[in-house]
N, C-alpha and C positions, 0 to 999 in steps of 0.2 A: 503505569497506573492501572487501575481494575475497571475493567466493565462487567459487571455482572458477574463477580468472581474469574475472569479470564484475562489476559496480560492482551496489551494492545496487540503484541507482535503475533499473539496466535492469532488474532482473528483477521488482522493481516494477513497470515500464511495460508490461513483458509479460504481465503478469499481469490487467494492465488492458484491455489487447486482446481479452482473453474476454468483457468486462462487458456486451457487447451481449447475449449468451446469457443473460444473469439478465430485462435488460430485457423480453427477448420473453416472458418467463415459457416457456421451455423447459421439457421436463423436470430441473430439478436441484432443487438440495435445499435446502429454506431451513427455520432451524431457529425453535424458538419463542423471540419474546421473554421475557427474563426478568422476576419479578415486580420486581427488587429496583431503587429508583429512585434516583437522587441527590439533591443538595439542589434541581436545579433543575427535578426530575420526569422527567429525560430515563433509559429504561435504563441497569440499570447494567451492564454484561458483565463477570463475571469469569473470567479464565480460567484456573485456581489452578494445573495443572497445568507451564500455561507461565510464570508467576511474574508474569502482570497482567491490569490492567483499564481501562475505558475506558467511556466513555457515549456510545450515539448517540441521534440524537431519536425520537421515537415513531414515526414511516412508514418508518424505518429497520429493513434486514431484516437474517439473520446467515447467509453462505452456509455450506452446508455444503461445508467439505473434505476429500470422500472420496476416494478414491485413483479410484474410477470417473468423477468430476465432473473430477479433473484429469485422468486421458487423454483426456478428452472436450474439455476448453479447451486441452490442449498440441496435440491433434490438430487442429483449427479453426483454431489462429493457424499451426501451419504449412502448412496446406493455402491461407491468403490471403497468407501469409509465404514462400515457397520459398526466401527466401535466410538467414531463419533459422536453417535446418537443422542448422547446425554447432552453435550456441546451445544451441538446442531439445534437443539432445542428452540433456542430462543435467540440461531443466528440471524434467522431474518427479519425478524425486528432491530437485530442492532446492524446490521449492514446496513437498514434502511435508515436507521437513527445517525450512524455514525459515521459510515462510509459516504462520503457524498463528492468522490471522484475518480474514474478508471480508466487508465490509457494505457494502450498496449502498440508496440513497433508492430505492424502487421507486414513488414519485410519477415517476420518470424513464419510466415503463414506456410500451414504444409510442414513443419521442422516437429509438430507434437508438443509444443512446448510456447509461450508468448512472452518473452519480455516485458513487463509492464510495470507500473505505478499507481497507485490508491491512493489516497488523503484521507486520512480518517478527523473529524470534528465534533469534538467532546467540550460540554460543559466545566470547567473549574469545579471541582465539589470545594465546598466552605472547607476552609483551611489549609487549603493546597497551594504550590505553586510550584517552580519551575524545578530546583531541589527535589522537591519531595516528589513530585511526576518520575522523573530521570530516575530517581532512585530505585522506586519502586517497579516502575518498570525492569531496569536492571535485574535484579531481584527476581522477578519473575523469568525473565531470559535463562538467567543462570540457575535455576528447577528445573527447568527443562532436560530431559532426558535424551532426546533429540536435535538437540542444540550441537554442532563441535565446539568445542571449547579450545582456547578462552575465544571471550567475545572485544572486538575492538571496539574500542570506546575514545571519541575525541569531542571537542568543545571547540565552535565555532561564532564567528558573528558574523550575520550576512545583511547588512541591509539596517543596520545599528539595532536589529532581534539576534538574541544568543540562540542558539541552537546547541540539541546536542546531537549527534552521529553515533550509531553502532553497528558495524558491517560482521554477520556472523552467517555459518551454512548450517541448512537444518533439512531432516529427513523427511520426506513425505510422499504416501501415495496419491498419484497423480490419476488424473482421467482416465488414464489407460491400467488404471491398475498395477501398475508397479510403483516400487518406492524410488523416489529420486531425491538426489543432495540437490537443495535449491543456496541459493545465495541471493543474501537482501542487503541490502543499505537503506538504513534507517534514520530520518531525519526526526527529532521533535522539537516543536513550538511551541510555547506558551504567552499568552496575554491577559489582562485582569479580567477575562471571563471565559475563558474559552482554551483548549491545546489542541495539537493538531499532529499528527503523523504520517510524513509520509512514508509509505514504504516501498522500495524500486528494487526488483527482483528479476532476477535470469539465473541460468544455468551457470555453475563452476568456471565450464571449458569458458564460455563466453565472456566471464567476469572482467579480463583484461580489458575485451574489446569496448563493453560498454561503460569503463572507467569513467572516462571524461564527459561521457553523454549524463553518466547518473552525477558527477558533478556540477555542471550544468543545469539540468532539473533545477537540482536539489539549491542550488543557488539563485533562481531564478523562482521561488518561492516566495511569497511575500501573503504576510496577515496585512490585510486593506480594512478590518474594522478597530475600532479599537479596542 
């Protein structure tokens, strides 16, 4: 689906572009784990405001999203990015609008690079729904010039919500200024007012290792409004 003429997934990957900043342990903001656990002990986050929750595992952090933390990672990705700038424009208003979750393994810390997940939560535009979301998202993936193709694509229920999955590697330069192949798995959600995506990302080499973890997540998602 479009935000502001741009596909979810990019501004998911943009978003990811800052993760090196958590890694270095900079100054930003990371909040406390919560007490409350699932059945399989891992945190649980709930985010009641924005109508869900999800569980990460225990070395798993929760950044904070202050409005000072994102001009700080919209300023950074365009100061290594200059041809973003058209983009960049009007990211941090939709980070702020749209992004309202970020957790990263901080066992990454020190590697250059942070393992992590986002939730992005979007209004339903009139006429939309779970179909036409998937699709056009789709659609948009596969324009991308930077994308490897093809892209993997499956259909899921987890929790009596369908979901759909797209796990694909796309290019990017990173904090450091070099371009890197990242790898995401891509969860979306939809309910009668609302969609949701998450997106769980790490490095190539690592993908094996964090198979079952981004499974996990990614299954331990739940829309709590209606």
């Amino acid at each position: 689906m479009i935000l502001s003429g741009r596909p979810l997934s990019v501004l998911g990957a943009l978003l990811v572009l800052a993760s090196g900043i958590a890694c270095r342990r900079e100054k930003i903001g990371v909040l406390p784990v919560p007490d409350a656990r699932d059945e399989n002990g891992w945190p649980r986050y709930e985010i009641k405001k924005e109508g869900f929750a999800l569980s990460l595992p225990p070395d798993w952090r929760q950044f904070d999203m202050s409005s000072g933390d994102v001009d700080s990672m919209v300023g950074k990705i365009q100061a290594k990015n200059p041809e973003l700038k058209p983009m960049l424009a009007g990211l941090r208003q939709q980070i702020v609008s749209g992004v309202k979750f970020f957790g990263f393994d901080q066992r990454d810390a020190g590697t250059g690079f942070g393992t992590n997940i986002n939730v992005m939560h979007l209004p339903l535009p009139p006429g939309h729904d779970f179909e036409s979301i998937s699709e056009e998202n789709m659609r948009q993936l596969n324009s991308l010039s930077t994308i490897v193709k093809p892209i993997a694509r499956e259909r899921l229920e987890v929790g009596g919500q369908e979901r759909e999955r797209v796990r694909y590697r796309m290019s990017m330069r990173g904090p450091d200024g070099r371009n890197n192949l990242l790898a995401f798995t891509q969860d979306l959600a939809v309910n009668d007012t609302s969609y949701f995506v998450l997106t769980m990302t790490t490095l190539p080499d690592r993908e094996a290792r964090y198979a079952s973890t981004f499974e996990q997540i990614g299954r331990s998602f739940r829309i709590t409004s209606p």
